[in-house]
C-alpha positions in Angstrom: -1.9 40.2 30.6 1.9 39.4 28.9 1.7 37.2 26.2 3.8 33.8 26.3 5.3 32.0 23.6 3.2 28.5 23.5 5.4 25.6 23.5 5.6 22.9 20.8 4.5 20.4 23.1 1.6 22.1 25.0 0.2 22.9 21.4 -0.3 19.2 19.8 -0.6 16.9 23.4 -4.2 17.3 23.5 -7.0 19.9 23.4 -6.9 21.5 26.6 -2.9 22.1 25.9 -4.2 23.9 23.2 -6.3 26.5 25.2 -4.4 27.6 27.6 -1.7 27.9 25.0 -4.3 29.7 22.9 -5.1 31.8 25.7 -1.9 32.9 26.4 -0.9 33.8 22.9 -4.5 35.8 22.3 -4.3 37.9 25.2 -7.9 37.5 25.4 -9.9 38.9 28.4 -14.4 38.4 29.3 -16.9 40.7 28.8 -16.8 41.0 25.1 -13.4 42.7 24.5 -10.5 41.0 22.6 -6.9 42.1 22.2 -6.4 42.7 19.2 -2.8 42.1 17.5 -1.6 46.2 18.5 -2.5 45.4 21.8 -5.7 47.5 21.4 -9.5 46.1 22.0 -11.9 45.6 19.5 -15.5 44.4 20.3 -17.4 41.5 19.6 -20.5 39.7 18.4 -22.5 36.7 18.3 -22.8 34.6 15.2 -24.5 31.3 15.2 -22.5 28.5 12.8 -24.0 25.7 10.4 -23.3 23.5 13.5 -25.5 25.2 15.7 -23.2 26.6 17.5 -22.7 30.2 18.9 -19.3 31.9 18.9 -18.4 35.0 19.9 -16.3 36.8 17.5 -14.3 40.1 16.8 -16.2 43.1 15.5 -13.3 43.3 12.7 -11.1 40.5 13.1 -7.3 41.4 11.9 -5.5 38.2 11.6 -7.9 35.5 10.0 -7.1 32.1 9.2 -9.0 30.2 6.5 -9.0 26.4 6.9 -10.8 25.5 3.9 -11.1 26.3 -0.1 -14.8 28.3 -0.1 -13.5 30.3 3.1 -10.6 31.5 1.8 -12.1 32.1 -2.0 -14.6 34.0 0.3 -12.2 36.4 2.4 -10.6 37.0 -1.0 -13.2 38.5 -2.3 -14.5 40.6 0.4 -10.9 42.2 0.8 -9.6 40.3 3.8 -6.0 38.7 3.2 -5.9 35.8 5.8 -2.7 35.3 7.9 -3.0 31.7 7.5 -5.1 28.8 4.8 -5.5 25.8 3.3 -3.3 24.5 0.2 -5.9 23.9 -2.8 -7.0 20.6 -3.2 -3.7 18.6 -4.9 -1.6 21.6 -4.7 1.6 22.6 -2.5 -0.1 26.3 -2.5 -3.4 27.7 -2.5 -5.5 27.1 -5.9 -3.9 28.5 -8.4 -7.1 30.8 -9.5 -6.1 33.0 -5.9 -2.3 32.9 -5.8 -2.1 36.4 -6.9 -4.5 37.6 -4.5 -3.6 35.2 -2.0 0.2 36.6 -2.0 1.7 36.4 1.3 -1.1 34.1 3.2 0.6 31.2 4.6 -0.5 27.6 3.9 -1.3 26.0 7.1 -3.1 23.0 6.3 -4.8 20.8 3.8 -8.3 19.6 2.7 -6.9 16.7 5.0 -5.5 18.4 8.5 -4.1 21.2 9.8 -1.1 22.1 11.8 -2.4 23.0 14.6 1.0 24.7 15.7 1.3 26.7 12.9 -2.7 27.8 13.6 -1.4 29.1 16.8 1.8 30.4 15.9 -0.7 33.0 13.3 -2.1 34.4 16.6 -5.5 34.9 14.9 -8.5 36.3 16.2 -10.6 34.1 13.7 -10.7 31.0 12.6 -12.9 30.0 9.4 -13.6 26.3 7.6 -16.7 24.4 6.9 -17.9 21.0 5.7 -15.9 20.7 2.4 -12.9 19.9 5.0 -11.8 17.1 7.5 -10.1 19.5 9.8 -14.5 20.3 10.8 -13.5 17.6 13.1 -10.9 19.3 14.7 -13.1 22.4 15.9 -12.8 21.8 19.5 -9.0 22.1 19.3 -9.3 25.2 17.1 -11.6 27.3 19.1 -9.1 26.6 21.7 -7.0 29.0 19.6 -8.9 31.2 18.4 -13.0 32.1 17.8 -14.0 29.1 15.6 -16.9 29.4 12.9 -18.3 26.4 10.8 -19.6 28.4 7.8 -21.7 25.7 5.8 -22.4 21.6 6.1 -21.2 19.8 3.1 -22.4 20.4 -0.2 -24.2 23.7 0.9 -25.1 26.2 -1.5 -22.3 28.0 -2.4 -24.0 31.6 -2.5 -25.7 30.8 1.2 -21.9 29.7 2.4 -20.4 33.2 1.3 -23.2 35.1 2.8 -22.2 33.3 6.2 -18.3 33.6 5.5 -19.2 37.2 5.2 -21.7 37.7 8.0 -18.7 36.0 10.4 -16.3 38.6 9.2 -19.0 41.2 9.5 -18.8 41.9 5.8 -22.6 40.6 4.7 -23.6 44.4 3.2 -20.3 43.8 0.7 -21.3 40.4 -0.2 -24.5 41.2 -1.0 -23.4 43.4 -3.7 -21.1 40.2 -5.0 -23.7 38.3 -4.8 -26.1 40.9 -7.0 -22.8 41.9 -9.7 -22.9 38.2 -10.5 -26.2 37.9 -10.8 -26.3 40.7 -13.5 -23.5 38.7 -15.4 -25.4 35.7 -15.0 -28.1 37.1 -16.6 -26.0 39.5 -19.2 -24.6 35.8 -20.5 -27.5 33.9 -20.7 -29.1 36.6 -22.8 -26.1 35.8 -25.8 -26.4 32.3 -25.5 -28.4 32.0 -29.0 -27.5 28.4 -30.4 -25.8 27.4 -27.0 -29.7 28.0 -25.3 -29.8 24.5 -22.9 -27.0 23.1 -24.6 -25.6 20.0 -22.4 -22.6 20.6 -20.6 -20.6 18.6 -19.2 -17.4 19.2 -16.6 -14.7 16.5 -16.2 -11.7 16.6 -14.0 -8.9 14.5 -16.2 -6.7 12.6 -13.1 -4.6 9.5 -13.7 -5.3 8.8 -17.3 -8.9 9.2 -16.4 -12.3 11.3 -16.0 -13.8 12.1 -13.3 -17.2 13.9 -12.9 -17.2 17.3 -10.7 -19.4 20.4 -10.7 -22.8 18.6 -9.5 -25.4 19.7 -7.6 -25.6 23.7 -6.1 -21.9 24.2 -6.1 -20.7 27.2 -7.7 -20.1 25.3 -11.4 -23.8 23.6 -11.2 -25.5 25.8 -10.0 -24.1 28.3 -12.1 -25.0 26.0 -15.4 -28.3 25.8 -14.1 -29.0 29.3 -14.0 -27.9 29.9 -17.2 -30.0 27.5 -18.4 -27.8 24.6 -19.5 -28.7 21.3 -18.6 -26.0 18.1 -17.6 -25.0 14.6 -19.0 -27.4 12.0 -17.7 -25.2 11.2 -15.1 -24.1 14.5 -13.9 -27.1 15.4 -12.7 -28.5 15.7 -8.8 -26.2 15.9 -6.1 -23.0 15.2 -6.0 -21.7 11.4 -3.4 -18.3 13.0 -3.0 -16.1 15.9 -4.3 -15.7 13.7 -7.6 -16.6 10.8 -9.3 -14.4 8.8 -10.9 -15.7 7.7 -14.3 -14.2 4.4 -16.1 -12.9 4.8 -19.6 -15.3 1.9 -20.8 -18.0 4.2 -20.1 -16.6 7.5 -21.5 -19.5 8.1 -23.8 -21.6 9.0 -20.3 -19.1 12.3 -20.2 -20.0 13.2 -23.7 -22.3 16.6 -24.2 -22.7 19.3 -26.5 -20.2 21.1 -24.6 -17.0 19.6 -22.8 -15.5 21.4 -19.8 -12.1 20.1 -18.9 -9.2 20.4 -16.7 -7.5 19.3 -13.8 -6.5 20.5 -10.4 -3.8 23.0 -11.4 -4.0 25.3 -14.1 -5.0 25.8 -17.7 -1.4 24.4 -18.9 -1.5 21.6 -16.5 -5.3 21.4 -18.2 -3.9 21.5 -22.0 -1.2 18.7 -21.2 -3.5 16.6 -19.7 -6.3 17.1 -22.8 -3.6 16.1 -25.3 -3.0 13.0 -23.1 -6.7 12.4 -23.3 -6.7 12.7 -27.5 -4.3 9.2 -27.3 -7.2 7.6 -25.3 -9.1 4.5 -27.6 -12.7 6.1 -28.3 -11.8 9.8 -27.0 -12.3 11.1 -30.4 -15.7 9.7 -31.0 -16.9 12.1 -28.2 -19.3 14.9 -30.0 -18.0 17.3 -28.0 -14.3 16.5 -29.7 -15.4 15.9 -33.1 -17.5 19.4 -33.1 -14.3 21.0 -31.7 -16.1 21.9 -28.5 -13.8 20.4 -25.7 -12.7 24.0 -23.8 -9.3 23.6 -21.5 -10.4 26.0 -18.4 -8.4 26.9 -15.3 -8.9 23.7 -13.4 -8.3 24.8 -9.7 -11.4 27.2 -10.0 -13.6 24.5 -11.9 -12.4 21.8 -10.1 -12.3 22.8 -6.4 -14.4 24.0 -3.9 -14.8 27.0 -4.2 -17.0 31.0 -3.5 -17.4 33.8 -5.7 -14.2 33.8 -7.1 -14.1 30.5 -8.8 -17.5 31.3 -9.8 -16.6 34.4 -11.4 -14.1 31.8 -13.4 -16.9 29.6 -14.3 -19.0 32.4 -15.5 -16.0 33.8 -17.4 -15.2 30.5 -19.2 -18.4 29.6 -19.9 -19.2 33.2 -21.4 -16.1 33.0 -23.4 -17.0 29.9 -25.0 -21.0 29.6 -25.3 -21.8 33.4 -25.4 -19.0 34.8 -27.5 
């Protein structure tokens, strides 16, 4: 089959536009064999999505396109460089923690939407997002483009979302060693943490003149505190209502802890302006983190964003750095 250039029109006036537009720019054919961007056939297999879902996808997809922050943190890691992803949460660009990796990957959506043309002008072969993103409503549309996989519900572990970001790229066997090197650090840190031993930590984003509470529940910050064996403010604890939690500054002293993990959603400079903002702010100082000199800047878009094994690998460093010196 030629391929055909899909129209502007035919790719955003409604979902069935969108697939036979799709159709025509994939080249793909039945019976388990996709074109792949050389023109040559690769395979493919079933995965089953954390909708339930089954989807048929490439053997070894060529041109992915990542749709949220954990997919694309996860591609990264396993060596894939997606065609297309989303910006990081506040950013013009993908989180500042993967821009090096990230290089030439072009930003094709938000945490909000995604352009749909722009999806289809990547040609993929794969399309990857899960729940941490409003385009999951959108999946319909997108597997008119291109095979479609939900990789985890909202608020899913983090190390369970990699494993099926890999298994959907046919990668699990590399993941799996991730998975165990960070394990080995995890333990390696918690070994040096002496004093620090279930110290309380807490993690702020500073937005707006004001705190907000991130890094709850199995996420790759808490659950990485909790398996060093650090424990959380009162009221950072369980799971998490939303990405964040806006905190008001008459109740700063519920952000307080041994420890004080801030930043924003850029990186560490964007994190150090906005800490000596935070020193001007009535009552700031009283913190016991500030007055022992324990408030650590980190690089905010890995802290502060959803995020796989890269931002964990962040976390882990930061934390090391500062508690298991």
């Amino acid at each position: 089959m030629s391929c055909a250039r899909t129209s502007r029109r035919a790719v955003l006036s409604s979902a069935a536009a969108v697939a036979t537009g799709a159709l025509l720019l994939s080249g793909c054919g039945a019976g388990g064999k996709d074109a792949g961007a050389d023109g040559t056939t690769t395979g493919t297999r079933a995965v089953t999505d954390a909708t339930g879902r089954e989807v048929d996808v490439p053997t070894a997809p060529a041109k992915v396109v990542t749709l949220s922050e954990p997919t694309l943190d996860a591609a990264l890691a396993l060596g894939v460089s997606p065609v297309g992803a989303t910006a990081g949460r506040g950013q013009q660009g993908v989180s500042t923690y993967l821009a090096d990796r990230a290089g030439t990957t072009q930003v094709v959506a938000t945490v909000a939407e995604a352009d749909l043309e722009k999806v289809a002008a990547l040609r993929p072969d794969l399309i990857l997002l899960d729940g941490t993103t409003a385009v999951k409503s959108e999946v319909a549309k997108l597997q008119a483009i291109a095979p479609t996989v939900v990789t985890a519900k909202l608020n899913e572990d983090w190390k369970k979302a990699f494993t099926a970001t890999a298994d959907a790229l046919n990668k699990r066997a590399e993941a799996e060693r991730i998975l165990t090197g960070f394990e080995t650090d995890v333990a390696a840190a918690k070994a040096k943490l002496g004093t620090n031993a279930g110290a309380v930590v807490s993690v702020v984003r500073w937005q707006n003149g004001a705190p907000s509470v991130v890094g709850k529940g199995v996420g790759h910050v808490g659950s990485t505190l909790t398996s060093l064996g650090l424990t959380r403010p009162a009221d950072q604890q369980g799971a998490s209502a939303g990405h964040s939690e806006p905190v008001s500054l008459e109740k700063l002293s519920t952000v307080d802890g041994d420890w004080l993990f801030f930043g924003t959603l850029g990186d560490r400079a964007d994190g150090a302006k906005a800490y000596a903002e935070a020193k001007k702010v009535p009552n700031f100082g009283r913190l016991k983190a500030e007055r022992a000199g324990h408030v650590v800047v980190v690089q905010g878009s890995a802290w502060n964003s959803a995020g796989g094994p890269l931002a964990a690998a962040v976390v882990l460093a930061d934390l090391t750095e500062a508690l298991a010196p």
